[in-house]
C-alpha positions as CSV (number, residue, x, y, z in Angstrom):
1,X,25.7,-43.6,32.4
2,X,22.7,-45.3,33.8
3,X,20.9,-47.2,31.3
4,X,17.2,-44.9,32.4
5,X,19.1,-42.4,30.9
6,X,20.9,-43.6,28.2
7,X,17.8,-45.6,26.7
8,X,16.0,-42.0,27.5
9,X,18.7,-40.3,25.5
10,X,18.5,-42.7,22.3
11,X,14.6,-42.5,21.9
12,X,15.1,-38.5,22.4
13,X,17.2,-38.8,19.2
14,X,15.4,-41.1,17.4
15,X,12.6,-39.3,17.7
16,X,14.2,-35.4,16.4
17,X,15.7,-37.7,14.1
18,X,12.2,-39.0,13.0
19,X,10.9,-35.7,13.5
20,X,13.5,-34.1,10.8
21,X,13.3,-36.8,7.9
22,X,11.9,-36.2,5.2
23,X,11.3,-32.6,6.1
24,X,13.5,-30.2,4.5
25,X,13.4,-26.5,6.3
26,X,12.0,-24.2,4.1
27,X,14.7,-21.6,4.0
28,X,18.1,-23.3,5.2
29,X,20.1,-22.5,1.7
30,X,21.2,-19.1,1.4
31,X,19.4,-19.8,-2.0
32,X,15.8,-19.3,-1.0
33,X,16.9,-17.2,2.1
34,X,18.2,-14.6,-0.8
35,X,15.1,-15.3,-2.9
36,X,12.8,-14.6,0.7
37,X,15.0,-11.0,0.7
38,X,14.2,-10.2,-2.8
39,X,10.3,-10.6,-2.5
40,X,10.4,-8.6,0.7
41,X,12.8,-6.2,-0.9
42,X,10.5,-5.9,-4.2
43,X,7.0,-5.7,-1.7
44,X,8.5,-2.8,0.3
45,X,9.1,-1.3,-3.1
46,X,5.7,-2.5,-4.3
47,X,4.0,-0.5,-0.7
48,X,6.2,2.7,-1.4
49,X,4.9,2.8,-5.5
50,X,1.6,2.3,-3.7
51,X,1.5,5.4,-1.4
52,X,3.2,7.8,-4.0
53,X,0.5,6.6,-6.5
54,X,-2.2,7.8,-4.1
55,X,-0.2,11.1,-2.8
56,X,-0.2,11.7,-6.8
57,X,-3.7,11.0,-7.1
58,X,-4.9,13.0,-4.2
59,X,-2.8,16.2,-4.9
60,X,-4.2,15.7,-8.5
61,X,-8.3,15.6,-6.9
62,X,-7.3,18.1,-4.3
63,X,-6.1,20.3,-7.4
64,X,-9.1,20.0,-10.0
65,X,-11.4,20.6,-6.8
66,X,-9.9,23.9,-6.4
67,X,-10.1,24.6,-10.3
68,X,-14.1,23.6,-10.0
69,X,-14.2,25.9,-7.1
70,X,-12.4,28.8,-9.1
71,X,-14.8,28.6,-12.3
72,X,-17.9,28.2,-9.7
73,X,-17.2,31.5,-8.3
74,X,-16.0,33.2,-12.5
75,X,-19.6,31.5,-13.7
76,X,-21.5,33.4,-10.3
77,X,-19.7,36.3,-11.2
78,X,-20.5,36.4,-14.7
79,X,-24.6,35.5,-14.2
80,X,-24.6,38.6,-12.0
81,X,-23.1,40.4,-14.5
82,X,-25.8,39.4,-16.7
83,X,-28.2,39.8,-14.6
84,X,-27.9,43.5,-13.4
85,X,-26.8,44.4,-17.4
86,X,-30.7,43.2,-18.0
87,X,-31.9,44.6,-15.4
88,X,-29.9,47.8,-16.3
89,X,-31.6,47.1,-19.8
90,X,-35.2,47.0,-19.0
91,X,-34.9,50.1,-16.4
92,X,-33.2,52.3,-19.6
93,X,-35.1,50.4,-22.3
């Protein structure tokens, strides 16, 4: 091997070598590569409580709208009522 290369070769390594101490990669054990899966595992979880919370919450607005709608239209009806029973009063009365 010609020594160009060889003396190439030997700083390359030196400096990945240089380049890798004291640096530890931050998930090589299956340790914190399990622990990285369980916090995605519980924020997919977290996301999916999330969007049935709302689904809950907007079936739950969606339904008290119609009930406000329902006595909207029985208190109309009913101040009609009352209205043509005095009217019905002061013609007869």
């Amino acid at each position: 091997m010609p020594v160009a290369v060889a003396l190439h070769m030997s700083v390359v390594s030196k400096l990945a070598m240089s380049a890798n101490s004291g640096k530890r990669s931050r998930y090589s054990s299956s340790a914190s590569r399990a622990k990285l899966d369980r916090s995605r595992q519980t924020a997919r979880e977290c996301r999916a409580r999330k969007n049935l919370r709302y689904q809950y919450l907007e079936a739950l607005i969606a339904s008290r709208e119609k009930a406000v709608h329902a006595l909207r239209e029985e208190l109309n009806t009913v101040s009609s009522r009352i209205l043509s029973c005095d009217i019905c009063t002061n013609i007869f009365g």
